[in-house]
C-alpha positions as CSV (number, residue, x, y, z in Angstrom):
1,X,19.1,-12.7,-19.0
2,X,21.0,-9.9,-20.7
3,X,23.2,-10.8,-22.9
4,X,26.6,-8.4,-22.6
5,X,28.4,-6.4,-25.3
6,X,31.5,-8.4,-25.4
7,X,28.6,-11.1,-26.6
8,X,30.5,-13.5,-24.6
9,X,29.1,-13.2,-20.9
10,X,25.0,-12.8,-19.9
11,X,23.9,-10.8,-16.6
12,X,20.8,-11.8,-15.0
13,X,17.6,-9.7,-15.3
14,X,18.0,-6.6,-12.9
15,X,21.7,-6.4,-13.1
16,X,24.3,-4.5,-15.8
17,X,27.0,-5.8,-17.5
18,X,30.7,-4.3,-16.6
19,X,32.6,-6.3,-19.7
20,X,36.1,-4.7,-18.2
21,X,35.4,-6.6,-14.9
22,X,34.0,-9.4,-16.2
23,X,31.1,-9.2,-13.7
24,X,27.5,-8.3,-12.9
25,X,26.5,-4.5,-11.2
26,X,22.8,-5.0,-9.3
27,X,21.0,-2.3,-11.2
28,X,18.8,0.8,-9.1
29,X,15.4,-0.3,-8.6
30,X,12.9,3.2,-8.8
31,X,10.0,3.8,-6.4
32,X,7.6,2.4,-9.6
33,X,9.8,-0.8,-9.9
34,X,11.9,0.6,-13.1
35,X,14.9,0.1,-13.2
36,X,18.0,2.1,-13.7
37,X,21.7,0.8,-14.7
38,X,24.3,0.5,-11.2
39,X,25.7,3.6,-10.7
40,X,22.4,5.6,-11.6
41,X,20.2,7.8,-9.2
42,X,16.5,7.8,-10.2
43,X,14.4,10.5,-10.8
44,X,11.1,11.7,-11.4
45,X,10.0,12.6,-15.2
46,X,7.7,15.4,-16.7
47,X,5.9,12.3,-18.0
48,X,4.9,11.0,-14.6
49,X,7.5,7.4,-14.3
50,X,11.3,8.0,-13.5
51,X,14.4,8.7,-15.4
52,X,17.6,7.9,-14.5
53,X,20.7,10.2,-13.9
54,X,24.0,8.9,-15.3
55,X,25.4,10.0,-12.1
56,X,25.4,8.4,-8.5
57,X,23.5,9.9,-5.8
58,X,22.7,13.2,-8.4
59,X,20.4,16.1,-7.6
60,X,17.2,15.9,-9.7
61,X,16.4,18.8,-10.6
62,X,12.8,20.3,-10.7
63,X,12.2,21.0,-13.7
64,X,12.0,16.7,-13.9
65,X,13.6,16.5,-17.2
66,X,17.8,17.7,-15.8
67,X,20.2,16.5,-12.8
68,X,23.2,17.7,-11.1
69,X,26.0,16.1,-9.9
70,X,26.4,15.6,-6.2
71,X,26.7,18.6,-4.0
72,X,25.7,21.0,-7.0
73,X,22.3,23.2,-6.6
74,X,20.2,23.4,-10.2
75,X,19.8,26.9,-10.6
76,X,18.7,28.9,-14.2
77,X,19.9,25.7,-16.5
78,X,23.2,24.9,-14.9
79,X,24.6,22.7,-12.0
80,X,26.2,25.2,-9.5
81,X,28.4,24.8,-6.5
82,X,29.9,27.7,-5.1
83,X,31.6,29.6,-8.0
84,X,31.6,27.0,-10.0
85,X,28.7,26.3,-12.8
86,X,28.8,23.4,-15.1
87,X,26.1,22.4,-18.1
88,X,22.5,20.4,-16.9
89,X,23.1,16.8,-17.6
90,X,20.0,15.2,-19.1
91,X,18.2,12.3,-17.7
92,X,17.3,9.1,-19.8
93,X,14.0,7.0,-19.5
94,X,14.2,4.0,-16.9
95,X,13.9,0.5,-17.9
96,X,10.5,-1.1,-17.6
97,X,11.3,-4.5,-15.9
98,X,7.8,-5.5,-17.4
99,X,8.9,-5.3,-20.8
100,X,10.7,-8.0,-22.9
101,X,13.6,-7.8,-24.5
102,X,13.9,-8.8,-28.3
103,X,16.2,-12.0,-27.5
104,X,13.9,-12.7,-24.6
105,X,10.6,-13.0,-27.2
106,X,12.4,-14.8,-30.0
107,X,13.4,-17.4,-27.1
108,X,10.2,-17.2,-25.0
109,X,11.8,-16.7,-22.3
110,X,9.6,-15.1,-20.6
């Protein structure tokens, strides 16, 4: 389980805590089985796994370390659409769902 930061409710494994909700968001499973949190959009890293944008249904952009928002086209270290240019957003490192979590080993819970 994951334990949520209200440290009152737990999500199972694969989903994300929305505390304002008070429920539990099926996370974004990656083509290698990482995971990203609900809301994501995966993407290939320089390092050969998958990252995930902190944006839904982003553009990844080639240079596998930078995404764009929906509809925007990565060009020369910006998002652009039409006129319109906005700062790269940077990509984080998926969760491996083979890993455990520190509360998951000091409960052998795995």
């Amino acid at each position: 389980a994951v334990c949520c930061s209200d440290e009152i409710y737990c999500c199972p494994n694969g989903y994300t805590c929305d505390v304002v909700a008070e429920t539990c968001i099926k996370n974004v499973v990656c083509p290698d089985g990482s995971q990203c949190d609900a809301g994501d959009t995966c993407c290939k890293i320089s390092s050969g796994g998958y990252g995930c944008c902190p944006l839904p249904n982003a553009v990844c952009c080639s240079d596998e370390e930078h995404c764009c928002p929906n509809g925007y086209t990565c060009s020369a270290g910006t998002c652009t659409k039409g006129l319109e240019t906005i700062p790269f957003i940077k990509k984080h490192h998926a969760k491996n769902t083979n890993a455990m979590t520190p509360l998951e080993r000091r409960h052998g819970t795995l």
